[in-house]
C-alpha positions as CSV (number, residue, x, y, z in Angstrom):
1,X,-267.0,-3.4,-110.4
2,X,-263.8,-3.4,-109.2
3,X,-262.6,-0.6,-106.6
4,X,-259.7,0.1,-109.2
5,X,-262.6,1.4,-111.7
6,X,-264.4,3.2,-108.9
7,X,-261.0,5.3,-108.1
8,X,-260.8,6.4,-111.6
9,X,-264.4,7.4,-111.8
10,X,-263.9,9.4,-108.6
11,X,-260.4,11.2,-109.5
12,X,-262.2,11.9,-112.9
13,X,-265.1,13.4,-111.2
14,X,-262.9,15.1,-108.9
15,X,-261.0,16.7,-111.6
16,X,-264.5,17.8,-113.2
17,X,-265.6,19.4,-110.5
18,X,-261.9,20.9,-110.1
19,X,-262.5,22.5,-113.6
20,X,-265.7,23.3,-113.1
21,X,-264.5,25.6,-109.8
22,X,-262.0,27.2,-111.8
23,X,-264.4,27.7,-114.5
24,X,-266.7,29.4,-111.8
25,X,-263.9,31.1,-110.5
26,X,-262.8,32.9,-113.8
27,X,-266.4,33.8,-114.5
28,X,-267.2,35.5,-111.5
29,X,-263.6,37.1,-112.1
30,X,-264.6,38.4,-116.0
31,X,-268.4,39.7,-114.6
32,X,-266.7,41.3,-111.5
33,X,-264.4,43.1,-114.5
34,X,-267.2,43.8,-116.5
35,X,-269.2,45.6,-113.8
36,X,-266.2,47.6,-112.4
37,X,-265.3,49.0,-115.9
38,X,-268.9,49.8,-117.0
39,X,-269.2,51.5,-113.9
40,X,-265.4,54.0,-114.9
41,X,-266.8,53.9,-118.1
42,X,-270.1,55.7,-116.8
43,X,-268.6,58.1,-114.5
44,X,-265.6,59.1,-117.3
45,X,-268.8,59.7,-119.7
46,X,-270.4,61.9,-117.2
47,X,-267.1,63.7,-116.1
48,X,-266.4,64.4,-120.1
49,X,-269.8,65.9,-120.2
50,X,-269.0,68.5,-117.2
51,X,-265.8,69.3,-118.6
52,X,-267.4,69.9,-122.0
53,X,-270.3,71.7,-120.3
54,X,-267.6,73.5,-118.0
55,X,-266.0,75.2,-121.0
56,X,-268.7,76.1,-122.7
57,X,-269.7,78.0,-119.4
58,X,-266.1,79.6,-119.3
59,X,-267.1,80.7,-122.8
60,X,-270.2,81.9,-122.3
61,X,-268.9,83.7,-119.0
62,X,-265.6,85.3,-120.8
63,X,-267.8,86.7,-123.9
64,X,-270.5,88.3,-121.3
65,X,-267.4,89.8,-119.7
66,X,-266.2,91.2,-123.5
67,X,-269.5,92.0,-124.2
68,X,-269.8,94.3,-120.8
69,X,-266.7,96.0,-121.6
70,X,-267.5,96.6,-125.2
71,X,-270.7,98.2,-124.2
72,X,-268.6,100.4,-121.5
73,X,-267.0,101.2,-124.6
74,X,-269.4,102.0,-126.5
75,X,-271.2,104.3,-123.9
76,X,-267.9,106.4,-123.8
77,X,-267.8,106.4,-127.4
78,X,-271.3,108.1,-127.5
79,X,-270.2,110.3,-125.3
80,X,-266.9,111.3,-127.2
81,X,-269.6,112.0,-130.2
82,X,-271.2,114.3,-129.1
83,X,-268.4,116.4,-126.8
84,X,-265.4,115.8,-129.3
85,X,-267.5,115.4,-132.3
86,X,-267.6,118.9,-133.5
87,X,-265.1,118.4,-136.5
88,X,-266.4,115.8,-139.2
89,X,-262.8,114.3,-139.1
90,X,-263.1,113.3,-135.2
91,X,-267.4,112.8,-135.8
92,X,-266.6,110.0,-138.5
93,X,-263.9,108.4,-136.4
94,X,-266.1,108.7,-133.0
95,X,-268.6,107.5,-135.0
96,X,-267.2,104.5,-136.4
97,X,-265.7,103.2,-133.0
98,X,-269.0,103.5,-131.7
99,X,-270.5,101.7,-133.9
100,X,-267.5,98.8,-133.6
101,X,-268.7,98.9,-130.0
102,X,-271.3,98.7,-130.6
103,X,-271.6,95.6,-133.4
104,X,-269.2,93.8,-130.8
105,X,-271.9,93.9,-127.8
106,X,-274.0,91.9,-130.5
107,X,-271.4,89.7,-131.6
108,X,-270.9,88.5,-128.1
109,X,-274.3,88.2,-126.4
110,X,-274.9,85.9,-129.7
111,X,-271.8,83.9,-128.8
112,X,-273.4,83.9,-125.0
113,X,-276.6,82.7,-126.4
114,X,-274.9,79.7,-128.6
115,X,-272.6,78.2,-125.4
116,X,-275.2,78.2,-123.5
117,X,-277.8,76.7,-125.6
118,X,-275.2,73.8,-125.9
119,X,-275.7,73.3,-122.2
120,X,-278.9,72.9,-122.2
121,X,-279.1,77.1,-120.3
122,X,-282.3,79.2,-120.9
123,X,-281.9,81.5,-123.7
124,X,-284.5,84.0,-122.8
125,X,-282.0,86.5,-120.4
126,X,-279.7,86.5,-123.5
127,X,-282.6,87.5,-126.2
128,X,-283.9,89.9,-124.0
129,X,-280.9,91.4,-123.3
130,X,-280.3,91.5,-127.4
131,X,-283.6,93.3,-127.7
132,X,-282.9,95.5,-125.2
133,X,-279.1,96.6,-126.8
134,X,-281.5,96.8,-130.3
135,X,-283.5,99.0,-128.8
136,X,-281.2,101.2,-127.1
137,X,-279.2,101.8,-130.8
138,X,-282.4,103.0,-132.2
139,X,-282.3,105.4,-129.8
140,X,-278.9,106.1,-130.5
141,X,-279.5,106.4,-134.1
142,X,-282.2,108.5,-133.6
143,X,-280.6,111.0,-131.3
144,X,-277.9,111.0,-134.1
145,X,-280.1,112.3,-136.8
146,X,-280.6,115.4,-135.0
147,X,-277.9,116.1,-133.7
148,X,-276.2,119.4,-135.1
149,X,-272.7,119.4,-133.7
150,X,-272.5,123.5,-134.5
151,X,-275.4,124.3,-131.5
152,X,-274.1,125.3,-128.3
153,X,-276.8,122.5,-126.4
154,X,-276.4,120.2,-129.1
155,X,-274.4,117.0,-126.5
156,X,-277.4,117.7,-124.2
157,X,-279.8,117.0,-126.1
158,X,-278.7,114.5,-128.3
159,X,-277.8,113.0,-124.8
160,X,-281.7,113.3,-123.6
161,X,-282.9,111.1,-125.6
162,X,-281.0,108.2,-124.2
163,X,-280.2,109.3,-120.8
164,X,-280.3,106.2,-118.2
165,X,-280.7,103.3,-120.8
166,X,-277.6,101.8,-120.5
167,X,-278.2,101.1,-116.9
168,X,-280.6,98.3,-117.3
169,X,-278.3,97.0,-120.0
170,X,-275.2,97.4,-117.7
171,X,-277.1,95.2,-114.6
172,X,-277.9,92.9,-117.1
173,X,-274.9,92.2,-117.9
174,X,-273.5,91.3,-114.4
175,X,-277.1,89.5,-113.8
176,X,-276.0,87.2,-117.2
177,X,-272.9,86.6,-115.4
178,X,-274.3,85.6,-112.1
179,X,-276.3,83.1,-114.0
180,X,-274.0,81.7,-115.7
181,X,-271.6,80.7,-112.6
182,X,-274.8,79.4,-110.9
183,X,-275.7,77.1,-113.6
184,X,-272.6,75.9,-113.5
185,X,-272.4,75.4,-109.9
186,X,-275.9,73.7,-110.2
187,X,-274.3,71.4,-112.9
188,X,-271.1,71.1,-110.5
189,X,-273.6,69.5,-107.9
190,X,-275.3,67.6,-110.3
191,X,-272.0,65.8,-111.6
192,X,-271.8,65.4,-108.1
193,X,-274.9,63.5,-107.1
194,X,-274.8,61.4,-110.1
195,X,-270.9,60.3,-109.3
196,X,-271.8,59.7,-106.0
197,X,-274.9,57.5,-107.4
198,X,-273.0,55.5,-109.7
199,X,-270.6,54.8,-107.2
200,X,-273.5,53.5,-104.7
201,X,-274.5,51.4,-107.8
202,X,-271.3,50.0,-108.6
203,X,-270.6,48.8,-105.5
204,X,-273.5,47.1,-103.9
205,X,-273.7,45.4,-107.6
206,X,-269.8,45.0,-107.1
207,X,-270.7,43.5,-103.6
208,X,-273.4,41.4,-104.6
209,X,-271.0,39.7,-107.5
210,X,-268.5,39.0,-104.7
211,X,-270.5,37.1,-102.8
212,X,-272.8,34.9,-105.6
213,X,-269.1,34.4,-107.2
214,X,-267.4,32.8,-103.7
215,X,-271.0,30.7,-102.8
216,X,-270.4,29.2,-106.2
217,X,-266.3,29.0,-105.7
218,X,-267.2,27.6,-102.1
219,X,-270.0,25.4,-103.7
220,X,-267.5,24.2,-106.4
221,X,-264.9,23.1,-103.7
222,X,-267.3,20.9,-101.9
223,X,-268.8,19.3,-104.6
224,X,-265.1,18.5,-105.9
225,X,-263.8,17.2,-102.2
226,X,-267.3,15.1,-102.0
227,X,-266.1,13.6,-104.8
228,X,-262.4,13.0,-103.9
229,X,-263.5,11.2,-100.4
230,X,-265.8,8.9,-102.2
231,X,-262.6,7.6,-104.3
């Protein structure tokens, strides 16, 4: 065999082992990709999630707020009933807004209870809360069907009968509130811990990657000069 022959073998070799480096070196490249965009993909997923959650929590938060003030409204409204309800004219308008009030208080602990069953947030504060609020307007009603606007004690003791219930009903309210924010401080944290996790993740497996793709770069490049010396 000629030496002529044996160069050609060894400069095609060479060149094989040339492609096969490159080869290595692209494909370390593309995995390396791969792994750095799963790992954005996974924290953008989990930050979407907490924004998402996040407003639904503004949500719930805001309609407890609305649902406070409308029962603050609705308290006064009693009370304009039976001081300023001794007309039927003003009675049927004092009436109605408290029964708007009322309706609202509903309206809004039931939007309370729908964000934060979307978040995955106990539902029992809310119900008990709306069972509470039902409650308290059958009292209401009650005291209404006696009430006899013409008799001198007629506010007090319509007002008896539901003297003091709309304190519970008021704490609970700013108790919904406070556990609402610290859910969502909990599931601040949690986004958190997680982020922080994934990134741990991503970069030993980033790190890793890094080093198998240079020993095989490194291995390529000594296989290829091997052959280039043996020409």
């Amino acid at each position: 065999m000629s030496s002529t022959d044996t160069g050609v073998r060894d400069r095609q070799a060479a060149r094989r082992h040339l492609v096969m480096m490159a080869g290595t070196l692209v494909t370390v490249l593309i995995v390396i990709n791969v792994i750095a965009l799963y790992g954005l993909d996974v924290v953008r997923r989990e930050t979407e999630a907490y924004a998402a959650a996040t407003d639904r929590l503004i949500e719930a938060t805001d309609r407890a707020r609305e649902g406070q003030v409308a029962f603050k409204t609705q308290v006064q409204e009693w009370k304009n009933v039976l001081l300023r309800g001794h007309v039927p004219e003003d009675l049927a308008s004092y009436r109605a807004a408290f029964d708007a009030s009322q309706a609202t208080v509903v309206d809004r602990l039931r939007q309370v209870g729908a964000s934060a069953a979307e978040v995955g947030m106990p539902g029992e504060p809310v119900e008990r809360m709306l069972a509470l609020h039902g409650e308290l307007a059958g009292r209401y009603a009650a005291a209404l069907t006696t009430f006899a606007p013409g008799a001198i004690d007629a506010a007090w003791q319509a007002d008896r009968a539901v003297r003091g219930m709309d304190r519970p009903l008021n704490d609970a309210f700013d108790a919904l509130v406070a556990d609402v924010r610290a859910f969502a401080e909990a599931r601040r944290q949690a986004l958190r811990q997680e982020t922080a996790r994934v990134a741990d993740q991503q970069r030993v497996v980033l790190i890793a990657a890094h080093g198998g793709g240079i020993a095989l770069v490194l291995l390529s490049l000594v296989m290829a000069l091997s052959a280039t010396r043996r020409r």
